[in-house]
mmCIF file as gemmi writes it, N, C-alpha and C atoms, coordinates in Angstrom:
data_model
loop_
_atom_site.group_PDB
_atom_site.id
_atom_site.type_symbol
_atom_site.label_atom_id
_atom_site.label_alt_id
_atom_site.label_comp_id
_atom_site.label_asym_id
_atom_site.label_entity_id
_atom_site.label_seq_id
_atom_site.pdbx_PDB_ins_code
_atom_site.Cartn_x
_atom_site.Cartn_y
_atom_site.Cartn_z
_atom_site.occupancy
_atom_site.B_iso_or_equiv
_atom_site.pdbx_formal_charge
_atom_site.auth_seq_id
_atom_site.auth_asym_id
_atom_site.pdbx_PDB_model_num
ATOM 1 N N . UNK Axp A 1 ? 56.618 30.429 -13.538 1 0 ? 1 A 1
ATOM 2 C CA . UNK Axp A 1 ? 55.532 29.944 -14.355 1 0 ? 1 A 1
ATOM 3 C C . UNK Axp A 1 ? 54.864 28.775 -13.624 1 0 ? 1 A 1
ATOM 4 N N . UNK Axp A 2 ? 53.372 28.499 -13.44 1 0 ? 2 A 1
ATOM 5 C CA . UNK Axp A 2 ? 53.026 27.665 -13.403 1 0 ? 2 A 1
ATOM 6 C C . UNK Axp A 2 ? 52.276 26.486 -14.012 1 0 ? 2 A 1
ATOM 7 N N . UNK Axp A 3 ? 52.721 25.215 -13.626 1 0 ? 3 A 1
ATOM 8 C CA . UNK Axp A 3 ? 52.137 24.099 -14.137 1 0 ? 3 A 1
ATOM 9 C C . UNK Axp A 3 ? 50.76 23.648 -13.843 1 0 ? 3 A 1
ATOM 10 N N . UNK Axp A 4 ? 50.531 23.108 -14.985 1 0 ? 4 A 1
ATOM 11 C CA . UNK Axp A 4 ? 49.177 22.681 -15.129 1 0 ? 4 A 1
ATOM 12 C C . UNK Axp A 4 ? 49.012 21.49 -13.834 1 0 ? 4 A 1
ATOM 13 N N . UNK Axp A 5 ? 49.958 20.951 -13.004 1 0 ? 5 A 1
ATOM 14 C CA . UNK Axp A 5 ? 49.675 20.181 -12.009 1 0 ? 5 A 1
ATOM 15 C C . UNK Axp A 5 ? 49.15 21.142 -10.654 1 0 ? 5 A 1
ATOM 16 N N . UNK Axp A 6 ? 49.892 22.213 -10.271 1 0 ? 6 A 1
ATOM 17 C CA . UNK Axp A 6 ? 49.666 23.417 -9.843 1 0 ? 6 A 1
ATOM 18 C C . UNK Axp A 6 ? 48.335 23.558 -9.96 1 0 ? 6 A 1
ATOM 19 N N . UNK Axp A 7 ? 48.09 23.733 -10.71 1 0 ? 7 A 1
ATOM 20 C CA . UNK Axp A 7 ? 46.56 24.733 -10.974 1 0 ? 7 A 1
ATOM 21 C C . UNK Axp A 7 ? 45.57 23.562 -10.898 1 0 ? 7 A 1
ATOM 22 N N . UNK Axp A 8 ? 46.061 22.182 -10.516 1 0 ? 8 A 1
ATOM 23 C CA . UNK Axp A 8 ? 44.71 21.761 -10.448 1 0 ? 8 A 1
ATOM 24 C C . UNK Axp A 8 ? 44.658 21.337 -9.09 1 0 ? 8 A 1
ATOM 25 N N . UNK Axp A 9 ? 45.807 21.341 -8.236 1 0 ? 9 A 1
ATOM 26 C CA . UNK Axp A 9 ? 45.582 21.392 -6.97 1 0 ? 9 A 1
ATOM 27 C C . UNK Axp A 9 ? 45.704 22.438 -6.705 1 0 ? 9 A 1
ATOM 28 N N . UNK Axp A 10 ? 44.975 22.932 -6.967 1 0 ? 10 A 1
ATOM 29 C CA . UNK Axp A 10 ? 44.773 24.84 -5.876 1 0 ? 10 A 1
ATOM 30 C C . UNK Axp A 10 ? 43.495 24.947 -6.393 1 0 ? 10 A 1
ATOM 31 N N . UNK Axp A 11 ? 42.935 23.998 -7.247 1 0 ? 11 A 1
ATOM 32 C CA . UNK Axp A 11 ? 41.642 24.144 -7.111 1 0 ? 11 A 1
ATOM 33 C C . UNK Axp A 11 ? 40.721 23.64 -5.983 1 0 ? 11 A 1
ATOM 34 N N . UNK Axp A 12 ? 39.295 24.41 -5.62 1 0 ? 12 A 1
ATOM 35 C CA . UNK Axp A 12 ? 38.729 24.102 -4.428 1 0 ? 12 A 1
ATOM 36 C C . UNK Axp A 12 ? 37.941 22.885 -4.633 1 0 ? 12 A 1
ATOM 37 N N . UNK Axp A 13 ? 37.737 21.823 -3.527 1 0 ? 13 A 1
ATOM 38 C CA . UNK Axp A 13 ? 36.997 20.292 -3.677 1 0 ? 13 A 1
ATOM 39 C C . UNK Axp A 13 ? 35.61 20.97 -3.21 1 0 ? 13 A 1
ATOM 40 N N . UNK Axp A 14 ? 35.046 21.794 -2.943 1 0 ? 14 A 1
ATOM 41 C CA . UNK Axp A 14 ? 33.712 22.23 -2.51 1 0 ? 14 A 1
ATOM 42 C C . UNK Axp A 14 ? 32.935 22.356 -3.091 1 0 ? 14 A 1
ATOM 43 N N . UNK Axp A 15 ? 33.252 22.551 -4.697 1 0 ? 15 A 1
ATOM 44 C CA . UNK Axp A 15 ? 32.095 22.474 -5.516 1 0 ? 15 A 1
ATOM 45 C C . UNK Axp A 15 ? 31.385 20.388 -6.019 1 0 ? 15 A 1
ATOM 46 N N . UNK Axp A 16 ? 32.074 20.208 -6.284 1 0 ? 16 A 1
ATOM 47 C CA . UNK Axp A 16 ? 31.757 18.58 -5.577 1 0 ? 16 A 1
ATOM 48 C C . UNK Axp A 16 ? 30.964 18.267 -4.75 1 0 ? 16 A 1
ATOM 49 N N . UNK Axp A 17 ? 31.706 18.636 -3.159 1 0 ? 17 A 1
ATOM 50 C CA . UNK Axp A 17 ? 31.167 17.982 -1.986 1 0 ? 17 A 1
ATOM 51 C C . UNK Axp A 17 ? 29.836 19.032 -1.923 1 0 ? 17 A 1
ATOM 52 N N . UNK Axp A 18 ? 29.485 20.046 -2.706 1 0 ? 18 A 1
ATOM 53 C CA . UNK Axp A 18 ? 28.126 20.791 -2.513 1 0 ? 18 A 1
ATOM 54 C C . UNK Axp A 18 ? 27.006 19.913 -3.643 1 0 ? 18 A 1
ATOM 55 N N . UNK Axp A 19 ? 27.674 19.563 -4.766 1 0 ? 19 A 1
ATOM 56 C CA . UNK Axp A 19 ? 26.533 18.485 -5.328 1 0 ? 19 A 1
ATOM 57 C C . UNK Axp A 19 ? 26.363 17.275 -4.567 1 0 ? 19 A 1
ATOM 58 N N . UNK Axp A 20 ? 27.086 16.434 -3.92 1 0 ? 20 A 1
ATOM 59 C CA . UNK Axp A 20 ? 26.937 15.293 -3.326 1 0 ? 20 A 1
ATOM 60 C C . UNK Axp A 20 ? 25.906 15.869 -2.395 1 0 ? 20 A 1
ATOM 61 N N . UNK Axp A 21 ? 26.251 16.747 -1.716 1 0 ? 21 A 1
ATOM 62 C CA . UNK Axp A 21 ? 25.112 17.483 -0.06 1 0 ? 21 A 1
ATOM 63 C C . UNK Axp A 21 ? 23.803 17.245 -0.912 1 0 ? 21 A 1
ATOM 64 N N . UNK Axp A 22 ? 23.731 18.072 -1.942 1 0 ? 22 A 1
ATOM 65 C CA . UNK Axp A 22 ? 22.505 19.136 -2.558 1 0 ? 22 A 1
ATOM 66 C C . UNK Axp A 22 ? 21.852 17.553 -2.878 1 0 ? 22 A 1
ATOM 67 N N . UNK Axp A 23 ? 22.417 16.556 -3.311 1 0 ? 23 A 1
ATOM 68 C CA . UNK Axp A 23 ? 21.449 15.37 -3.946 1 0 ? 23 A 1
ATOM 69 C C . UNK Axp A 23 ? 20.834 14.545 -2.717 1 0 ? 23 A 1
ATOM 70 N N . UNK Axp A 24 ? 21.721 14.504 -1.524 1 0 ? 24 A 1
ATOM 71 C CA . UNK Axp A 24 ? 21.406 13.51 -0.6 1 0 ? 24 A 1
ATOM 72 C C . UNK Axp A 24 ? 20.259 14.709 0.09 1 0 ? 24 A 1
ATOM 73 N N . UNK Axp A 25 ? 20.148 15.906 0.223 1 0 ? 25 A 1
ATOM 74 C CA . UNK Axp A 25 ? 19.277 17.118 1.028 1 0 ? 25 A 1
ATOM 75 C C . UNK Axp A 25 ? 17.537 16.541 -0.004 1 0 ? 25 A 1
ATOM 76 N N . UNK Axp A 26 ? 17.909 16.698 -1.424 1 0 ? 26 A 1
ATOM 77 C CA . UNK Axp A 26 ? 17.024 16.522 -2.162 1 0 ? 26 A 1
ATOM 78 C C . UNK Axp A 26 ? 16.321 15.138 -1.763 1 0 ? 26 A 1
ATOM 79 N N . UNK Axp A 27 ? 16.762 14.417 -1.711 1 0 ? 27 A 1
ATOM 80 C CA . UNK Axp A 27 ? 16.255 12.703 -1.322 1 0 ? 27 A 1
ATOM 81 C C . UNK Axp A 27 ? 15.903 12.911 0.557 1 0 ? 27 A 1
ATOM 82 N N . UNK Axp A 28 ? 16.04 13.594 1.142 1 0 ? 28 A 1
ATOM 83 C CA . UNK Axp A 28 ? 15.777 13.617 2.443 1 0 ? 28 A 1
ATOM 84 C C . UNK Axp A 28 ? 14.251 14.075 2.594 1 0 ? 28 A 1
ATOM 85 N N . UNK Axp A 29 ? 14.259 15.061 1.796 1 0 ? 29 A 1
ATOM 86 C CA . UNK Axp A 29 ? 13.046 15.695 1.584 1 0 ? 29 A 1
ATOM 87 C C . UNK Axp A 29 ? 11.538 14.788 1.39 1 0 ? 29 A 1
ATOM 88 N N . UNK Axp A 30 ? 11.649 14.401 0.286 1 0 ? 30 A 1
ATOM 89 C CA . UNK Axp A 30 ? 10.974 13.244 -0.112 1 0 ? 30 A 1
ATOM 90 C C . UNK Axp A 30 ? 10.537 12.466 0.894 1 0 ? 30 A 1
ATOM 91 N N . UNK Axp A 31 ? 11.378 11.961 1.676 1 0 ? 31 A 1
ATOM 92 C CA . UNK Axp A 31 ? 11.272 11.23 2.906 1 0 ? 31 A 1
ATOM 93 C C . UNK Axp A 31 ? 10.055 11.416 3.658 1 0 ? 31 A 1
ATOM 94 N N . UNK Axp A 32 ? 10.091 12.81 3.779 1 0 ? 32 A 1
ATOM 95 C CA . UNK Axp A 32 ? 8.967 13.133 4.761 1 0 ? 32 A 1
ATOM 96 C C . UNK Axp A 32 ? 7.198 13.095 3.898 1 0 ? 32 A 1
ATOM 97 N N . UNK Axp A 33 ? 7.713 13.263 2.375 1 0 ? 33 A 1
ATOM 98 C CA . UNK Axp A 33 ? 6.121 12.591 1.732 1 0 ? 33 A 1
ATOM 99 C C . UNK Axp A 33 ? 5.532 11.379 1.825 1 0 ? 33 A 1
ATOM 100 N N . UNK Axp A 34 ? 6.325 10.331 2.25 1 0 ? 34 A 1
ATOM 101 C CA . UNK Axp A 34 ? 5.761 8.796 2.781 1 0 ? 34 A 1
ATOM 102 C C . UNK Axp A 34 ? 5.066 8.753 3.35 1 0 ? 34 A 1
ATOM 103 N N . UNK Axp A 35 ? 4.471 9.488 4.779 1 0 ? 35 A 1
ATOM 104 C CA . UNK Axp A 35 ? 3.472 9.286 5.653 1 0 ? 35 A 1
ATOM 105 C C . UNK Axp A 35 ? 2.065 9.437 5.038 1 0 ? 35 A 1
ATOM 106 N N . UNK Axp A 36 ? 2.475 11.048 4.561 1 0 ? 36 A 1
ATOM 107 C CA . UNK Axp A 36 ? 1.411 11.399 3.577 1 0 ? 36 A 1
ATOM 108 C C . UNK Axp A 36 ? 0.941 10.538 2.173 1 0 ? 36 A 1
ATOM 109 N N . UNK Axp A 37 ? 2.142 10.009 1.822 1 0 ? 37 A 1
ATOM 110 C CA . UNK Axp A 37 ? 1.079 9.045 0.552 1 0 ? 37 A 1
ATOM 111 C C . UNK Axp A 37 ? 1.066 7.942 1.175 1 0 ? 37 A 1
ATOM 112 N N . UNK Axp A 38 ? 1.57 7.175 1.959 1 0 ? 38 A 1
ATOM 113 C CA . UNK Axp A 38 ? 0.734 6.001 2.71 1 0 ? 38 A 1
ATOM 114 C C . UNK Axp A 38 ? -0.821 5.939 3.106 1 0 ? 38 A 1
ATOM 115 N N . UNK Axp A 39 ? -0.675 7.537 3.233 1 0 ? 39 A 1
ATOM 116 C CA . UNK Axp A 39 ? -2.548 7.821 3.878 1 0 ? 39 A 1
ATOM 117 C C . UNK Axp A 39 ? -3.232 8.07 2.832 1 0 ? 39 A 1
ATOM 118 N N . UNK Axp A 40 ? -2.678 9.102 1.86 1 0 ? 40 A 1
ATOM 119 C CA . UNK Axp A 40 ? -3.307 8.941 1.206 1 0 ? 40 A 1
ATOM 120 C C . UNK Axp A 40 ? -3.785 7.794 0.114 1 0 ? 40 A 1
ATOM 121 N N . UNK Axp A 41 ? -3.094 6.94 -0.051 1 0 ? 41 A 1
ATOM 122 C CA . UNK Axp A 41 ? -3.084 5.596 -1.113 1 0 ? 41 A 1
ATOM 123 C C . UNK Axp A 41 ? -4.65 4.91 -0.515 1 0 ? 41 A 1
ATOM 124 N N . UNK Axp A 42 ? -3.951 4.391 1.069 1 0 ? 42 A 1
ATOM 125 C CA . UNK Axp A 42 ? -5.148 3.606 1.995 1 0 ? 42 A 1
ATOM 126 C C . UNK Axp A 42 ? -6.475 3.947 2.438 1 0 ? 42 A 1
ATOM 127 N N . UNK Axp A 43 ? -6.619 5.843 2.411 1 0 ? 43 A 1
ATOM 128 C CA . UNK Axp A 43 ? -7.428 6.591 2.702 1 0 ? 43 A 1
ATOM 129 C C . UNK Axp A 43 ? -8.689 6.417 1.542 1 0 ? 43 A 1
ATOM 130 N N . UNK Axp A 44 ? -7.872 6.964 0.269 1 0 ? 44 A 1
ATOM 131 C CA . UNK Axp A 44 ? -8.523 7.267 -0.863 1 0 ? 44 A 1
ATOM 132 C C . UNK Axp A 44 ? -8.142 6.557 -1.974 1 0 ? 44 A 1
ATOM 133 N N . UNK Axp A 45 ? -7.044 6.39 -2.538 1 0 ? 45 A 1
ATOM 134 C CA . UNK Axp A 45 ? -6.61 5.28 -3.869 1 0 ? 45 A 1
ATOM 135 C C . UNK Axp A 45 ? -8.101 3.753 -3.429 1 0 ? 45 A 1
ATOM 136 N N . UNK Axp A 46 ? -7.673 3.155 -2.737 1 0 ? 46 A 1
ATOM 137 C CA . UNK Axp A 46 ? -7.67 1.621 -2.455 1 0 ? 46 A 1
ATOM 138 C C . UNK Axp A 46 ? -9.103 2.193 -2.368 1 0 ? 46 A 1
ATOM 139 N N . UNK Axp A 47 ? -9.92 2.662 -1.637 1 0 ? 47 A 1
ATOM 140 C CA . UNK Axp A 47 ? -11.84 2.459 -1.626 1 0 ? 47 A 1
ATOM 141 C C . UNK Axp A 47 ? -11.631 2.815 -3.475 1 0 ? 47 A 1
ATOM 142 N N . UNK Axp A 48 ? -11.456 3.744 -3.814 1 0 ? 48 A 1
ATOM 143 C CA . UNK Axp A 48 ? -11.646 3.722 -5.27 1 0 ? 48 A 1
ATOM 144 C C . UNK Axp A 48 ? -11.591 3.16 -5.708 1 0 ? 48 A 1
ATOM 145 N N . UNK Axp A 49 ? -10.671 2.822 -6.064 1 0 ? 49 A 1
ATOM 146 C CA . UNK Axp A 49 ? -10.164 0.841 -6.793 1 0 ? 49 A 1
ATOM 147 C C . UNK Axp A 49 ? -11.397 0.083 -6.12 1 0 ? 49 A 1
ATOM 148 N N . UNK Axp A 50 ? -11.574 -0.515 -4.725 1 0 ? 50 A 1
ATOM 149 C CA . UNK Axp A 50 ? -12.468 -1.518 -4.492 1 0 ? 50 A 1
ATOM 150 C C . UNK Axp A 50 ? -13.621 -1.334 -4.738 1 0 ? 50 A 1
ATOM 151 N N . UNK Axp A 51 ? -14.139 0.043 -5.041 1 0 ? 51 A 1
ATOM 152 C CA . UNK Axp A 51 ? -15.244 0.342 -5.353 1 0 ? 51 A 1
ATOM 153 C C . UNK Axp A 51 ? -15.613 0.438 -6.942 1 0 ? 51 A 1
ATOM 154 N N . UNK Axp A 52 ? -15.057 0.656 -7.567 1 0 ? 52 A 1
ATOM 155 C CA . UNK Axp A 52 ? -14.953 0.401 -9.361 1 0 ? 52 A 1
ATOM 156 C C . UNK Axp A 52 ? -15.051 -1.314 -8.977 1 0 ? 52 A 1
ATOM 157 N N . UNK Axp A 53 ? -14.054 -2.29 -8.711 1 0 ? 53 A 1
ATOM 158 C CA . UNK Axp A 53 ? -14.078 -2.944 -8.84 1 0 ? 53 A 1
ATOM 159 C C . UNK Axp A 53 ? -15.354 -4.367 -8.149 1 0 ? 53 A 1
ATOM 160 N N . UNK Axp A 54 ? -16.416 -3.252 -7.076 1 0 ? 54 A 1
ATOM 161 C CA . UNK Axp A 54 ? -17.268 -4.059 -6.755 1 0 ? 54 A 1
ATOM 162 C C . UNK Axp A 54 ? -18.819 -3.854 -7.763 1 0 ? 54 A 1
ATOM 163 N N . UNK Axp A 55 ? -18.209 -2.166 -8.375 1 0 ? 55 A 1
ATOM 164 C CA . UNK Axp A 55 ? -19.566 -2.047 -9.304 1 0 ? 55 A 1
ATOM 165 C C . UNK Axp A 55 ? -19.348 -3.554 -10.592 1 0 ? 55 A 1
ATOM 166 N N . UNK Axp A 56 ? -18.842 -4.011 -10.753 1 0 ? 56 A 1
ATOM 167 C CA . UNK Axp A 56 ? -18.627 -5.034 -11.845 1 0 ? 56 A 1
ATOM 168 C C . UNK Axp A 56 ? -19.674 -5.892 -11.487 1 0 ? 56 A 1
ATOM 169 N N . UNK Axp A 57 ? -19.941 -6.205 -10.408 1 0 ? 57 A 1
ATOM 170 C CA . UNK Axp A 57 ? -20.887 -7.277 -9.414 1 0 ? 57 A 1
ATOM 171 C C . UNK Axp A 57 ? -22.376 -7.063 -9.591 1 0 ? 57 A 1
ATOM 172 N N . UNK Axp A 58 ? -23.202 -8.152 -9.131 1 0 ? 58 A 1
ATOM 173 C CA . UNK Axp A 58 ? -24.292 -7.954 -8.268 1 0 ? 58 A 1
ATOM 174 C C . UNK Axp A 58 ? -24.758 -8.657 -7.503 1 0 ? 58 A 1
ATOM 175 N N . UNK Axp A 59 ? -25.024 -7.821 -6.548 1 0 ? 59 A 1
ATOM 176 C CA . UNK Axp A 59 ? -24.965 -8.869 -5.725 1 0 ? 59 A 1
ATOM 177 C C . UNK Axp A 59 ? -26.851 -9.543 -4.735 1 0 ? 59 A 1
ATOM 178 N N . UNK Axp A 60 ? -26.657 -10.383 -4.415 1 0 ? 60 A 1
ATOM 179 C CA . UNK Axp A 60 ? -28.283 -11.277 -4.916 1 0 ? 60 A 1
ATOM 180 C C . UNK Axp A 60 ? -28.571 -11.505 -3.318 1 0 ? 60 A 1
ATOM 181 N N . UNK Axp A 61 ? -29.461 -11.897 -2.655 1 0 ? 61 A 1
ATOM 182 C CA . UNK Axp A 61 ? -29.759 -12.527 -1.419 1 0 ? 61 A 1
ATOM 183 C C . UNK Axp A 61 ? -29.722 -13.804 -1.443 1 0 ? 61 A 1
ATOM 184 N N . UNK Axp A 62 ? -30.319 -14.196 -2.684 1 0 ? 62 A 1
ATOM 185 C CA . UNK Axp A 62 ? -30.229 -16.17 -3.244 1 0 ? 62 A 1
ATOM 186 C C . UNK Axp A 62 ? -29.306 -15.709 -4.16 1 0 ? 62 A 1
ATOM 187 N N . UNK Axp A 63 ? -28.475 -16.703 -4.063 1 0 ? 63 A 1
ATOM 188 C CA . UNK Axp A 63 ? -27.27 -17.295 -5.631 1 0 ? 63 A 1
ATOM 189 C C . UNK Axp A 63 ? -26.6 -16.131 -5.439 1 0 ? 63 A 1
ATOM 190 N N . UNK Axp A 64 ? -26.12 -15.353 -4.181 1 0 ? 64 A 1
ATOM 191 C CA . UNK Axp A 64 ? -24.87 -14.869 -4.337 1 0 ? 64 A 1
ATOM 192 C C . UNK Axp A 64 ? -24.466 -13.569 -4.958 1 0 ? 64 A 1
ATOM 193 N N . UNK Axp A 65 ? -23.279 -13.714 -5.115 1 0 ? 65 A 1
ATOM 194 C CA . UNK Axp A 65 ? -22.737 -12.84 -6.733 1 0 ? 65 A 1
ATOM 195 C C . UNK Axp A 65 ? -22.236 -12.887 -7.37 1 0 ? 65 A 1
ATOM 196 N N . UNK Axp A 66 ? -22.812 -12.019 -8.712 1 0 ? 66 A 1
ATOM 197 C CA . UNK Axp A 66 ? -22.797 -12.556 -9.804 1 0 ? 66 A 1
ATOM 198 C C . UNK Axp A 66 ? -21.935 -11.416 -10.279 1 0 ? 66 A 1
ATOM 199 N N . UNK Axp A 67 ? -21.012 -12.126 -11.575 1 0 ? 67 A 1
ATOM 200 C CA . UNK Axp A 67 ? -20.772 -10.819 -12.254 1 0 ? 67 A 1
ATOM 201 C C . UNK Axp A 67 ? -21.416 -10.28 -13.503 1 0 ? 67 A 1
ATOM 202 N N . UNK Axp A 68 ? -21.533 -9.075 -13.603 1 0 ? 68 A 1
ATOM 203 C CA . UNK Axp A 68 ? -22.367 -8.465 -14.722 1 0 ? 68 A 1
ATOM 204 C C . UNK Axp A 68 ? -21.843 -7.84 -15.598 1 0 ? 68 A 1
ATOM 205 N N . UNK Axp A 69 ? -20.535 -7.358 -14.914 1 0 ? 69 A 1
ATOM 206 C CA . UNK Axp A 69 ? -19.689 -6.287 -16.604 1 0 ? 69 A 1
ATOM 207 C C . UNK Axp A 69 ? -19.709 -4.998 -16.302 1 0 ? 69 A 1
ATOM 208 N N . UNK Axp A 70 ? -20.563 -4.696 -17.127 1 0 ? 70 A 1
ATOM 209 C CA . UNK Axp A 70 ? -20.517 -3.059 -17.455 1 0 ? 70 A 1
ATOM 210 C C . UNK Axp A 70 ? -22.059 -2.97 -17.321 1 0 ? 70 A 1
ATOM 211 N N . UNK Axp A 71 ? -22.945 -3.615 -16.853 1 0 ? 71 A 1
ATOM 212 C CA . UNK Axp A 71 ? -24.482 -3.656 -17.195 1 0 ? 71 A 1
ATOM 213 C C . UNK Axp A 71 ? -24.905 -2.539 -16.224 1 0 ? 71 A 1
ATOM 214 N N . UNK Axp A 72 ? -24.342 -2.929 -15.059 1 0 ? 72 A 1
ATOM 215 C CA . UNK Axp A 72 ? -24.681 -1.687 -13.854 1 0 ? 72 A 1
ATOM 216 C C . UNK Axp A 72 ? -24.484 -0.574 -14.105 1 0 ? 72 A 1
ATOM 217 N N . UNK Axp A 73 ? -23.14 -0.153 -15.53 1 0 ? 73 A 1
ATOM 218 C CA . UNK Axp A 73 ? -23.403 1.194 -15.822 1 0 ? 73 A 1
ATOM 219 C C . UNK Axp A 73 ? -24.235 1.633 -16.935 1 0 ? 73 A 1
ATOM 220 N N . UNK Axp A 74 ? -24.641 0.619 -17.957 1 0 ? 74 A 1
ATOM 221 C CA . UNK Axp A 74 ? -25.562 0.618 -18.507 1 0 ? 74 A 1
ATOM 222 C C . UNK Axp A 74 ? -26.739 1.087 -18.049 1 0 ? 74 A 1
ATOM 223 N N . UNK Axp A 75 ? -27.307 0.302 -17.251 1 0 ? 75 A 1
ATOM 224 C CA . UNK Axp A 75 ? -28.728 0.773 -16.736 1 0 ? 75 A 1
ATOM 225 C C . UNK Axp A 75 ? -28.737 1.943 -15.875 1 0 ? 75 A 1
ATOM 226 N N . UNK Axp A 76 ? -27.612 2.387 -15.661 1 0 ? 76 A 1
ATOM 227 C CA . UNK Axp A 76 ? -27.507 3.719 -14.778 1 0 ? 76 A 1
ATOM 228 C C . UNK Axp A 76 ? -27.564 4.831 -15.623 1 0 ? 76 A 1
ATOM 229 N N . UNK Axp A 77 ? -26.651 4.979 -16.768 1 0 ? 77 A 1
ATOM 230 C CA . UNK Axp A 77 ? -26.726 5.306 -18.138 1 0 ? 77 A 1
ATOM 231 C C . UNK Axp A 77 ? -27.91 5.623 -18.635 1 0 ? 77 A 1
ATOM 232 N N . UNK Axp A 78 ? -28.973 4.579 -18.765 1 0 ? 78 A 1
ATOM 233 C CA . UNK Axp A 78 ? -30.267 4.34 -19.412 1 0 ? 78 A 1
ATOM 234 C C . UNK Axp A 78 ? -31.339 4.919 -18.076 1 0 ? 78 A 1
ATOM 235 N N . UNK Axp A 79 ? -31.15 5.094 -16.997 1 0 ? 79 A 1
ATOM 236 C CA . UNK Axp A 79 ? -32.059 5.429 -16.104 1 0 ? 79 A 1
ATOM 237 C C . UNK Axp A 79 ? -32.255 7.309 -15.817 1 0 ? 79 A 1
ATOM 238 N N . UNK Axp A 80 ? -33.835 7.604 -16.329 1 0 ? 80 A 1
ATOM 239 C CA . UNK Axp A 80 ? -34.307 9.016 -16.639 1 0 ? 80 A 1
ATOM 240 C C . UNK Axp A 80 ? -34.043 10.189 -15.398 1 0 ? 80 A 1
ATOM 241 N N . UNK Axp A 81 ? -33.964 8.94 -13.995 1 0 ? 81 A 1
ATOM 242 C CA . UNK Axp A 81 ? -34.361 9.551 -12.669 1 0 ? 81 A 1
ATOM 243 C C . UNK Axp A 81 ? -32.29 10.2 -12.422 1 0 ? 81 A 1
ATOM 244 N N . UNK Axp A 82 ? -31.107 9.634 -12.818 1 0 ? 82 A 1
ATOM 245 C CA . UNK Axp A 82 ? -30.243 9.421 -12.969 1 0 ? 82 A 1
ATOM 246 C C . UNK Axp A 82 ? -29.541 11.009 -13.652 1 0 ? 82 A 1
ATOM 247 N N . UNK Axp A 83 ? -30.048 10.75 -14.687 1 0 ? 83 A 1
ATOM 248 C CA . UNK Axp A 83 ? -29.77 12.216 -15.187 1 0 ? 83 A 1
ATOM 249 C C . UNK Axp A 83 ? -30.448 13.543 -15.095 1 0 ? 83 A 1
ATOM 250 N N . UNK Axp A 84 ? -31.826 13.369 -14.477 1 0 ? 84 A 1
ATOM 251 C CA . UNK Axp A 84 ? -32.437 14.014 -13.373 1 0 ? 84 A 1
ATOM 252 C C . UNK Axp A 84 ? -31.692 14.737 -12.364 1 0 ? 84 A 1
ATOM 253 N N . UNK Axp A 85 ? -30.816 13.771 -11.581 1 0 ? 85 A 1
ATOM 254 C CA . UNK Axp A 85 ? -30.179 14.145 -9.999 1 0 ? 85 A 1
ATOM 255 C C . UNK Axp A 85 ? -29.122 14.928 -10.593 1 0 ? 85 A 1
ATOM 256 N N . UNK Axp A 86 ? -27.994 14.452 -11.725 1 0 ? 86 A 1
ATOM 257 C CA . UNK Axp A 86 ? -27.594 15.099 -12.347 1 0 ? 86 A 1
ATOM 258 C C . UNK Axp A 86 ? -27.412 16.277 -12.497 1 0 ? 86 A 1
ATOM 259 N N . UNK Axp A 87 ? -28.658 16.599 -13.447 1 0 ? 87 A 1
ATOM 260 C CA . UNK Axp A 87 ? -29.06 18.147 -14.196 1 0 ? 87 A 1
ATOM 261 C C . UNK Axp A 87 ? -29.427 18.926 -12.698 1 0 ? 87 A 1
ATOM 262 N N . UNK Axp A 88 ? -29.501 18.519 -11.614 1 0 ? 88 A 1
ATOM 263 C CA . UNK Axp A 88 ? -29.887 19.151 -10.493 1 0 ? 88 A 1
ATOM 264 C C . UNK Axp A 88 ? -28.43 19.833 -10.117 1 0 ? 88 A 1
ATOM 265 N N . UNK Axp A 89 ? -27.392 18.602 -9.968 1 0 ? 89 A 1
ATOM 266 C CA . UNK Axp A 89 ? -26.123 18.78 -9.109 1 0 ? 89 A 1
ATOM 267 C C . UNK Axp A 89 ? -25.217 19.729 -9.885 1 0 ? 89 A 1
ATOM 268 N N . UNK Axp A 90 ? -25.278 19.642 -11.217 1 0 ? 90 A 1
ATOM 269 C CA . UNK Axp A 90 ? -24.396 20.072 -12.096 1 0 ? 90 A 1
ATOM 270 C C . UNK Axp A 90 ? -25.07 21.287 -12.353 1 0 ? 90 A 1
């Protein structure tokens, strides 16, 4: 007859050491998407961002710049020639 000590050493350690592999294989992978979202972040994220964030502005030849808000999309909004180019593109 055998004991329950028996039967648990005759069991195989490979199903284990195949999840430990399978998680560290999974995280290796990944690895190689860094280059690609580094470029992409610096490429495309960041002008987006700086560019939302320079429409806030206006900017003047005398006195600089100023900030305005949301006015620049206002009057872009409100401008006939605007939704014109629009109804063309779309």
């Amino acid at each position: 007859m055998m004991s329950a000590t028996e039967v648990v050493a005759n069991m195989p350690l490979h199903s284990a050491t195949v999840r430990v592999n399978k998680h560290k294989a999974d995280w290796r992978g990944w690895k190689f998407m860094w280059p690609f979202a580094l470029v992409f972040v610096f490429v495309f994220i960041v002008p987006i961002v700086y560019a939302v964030y320079i429409s806030f502005f206006k900017k003047q030849m005398i006195g600089g710049t100023k900030f305005v808000g949301l006015e620049n999309y206002a009057r872009l909004l409100g401008d006939g020639q605007f939704w014109s180019s629009v109804g063309r593109v779309a």
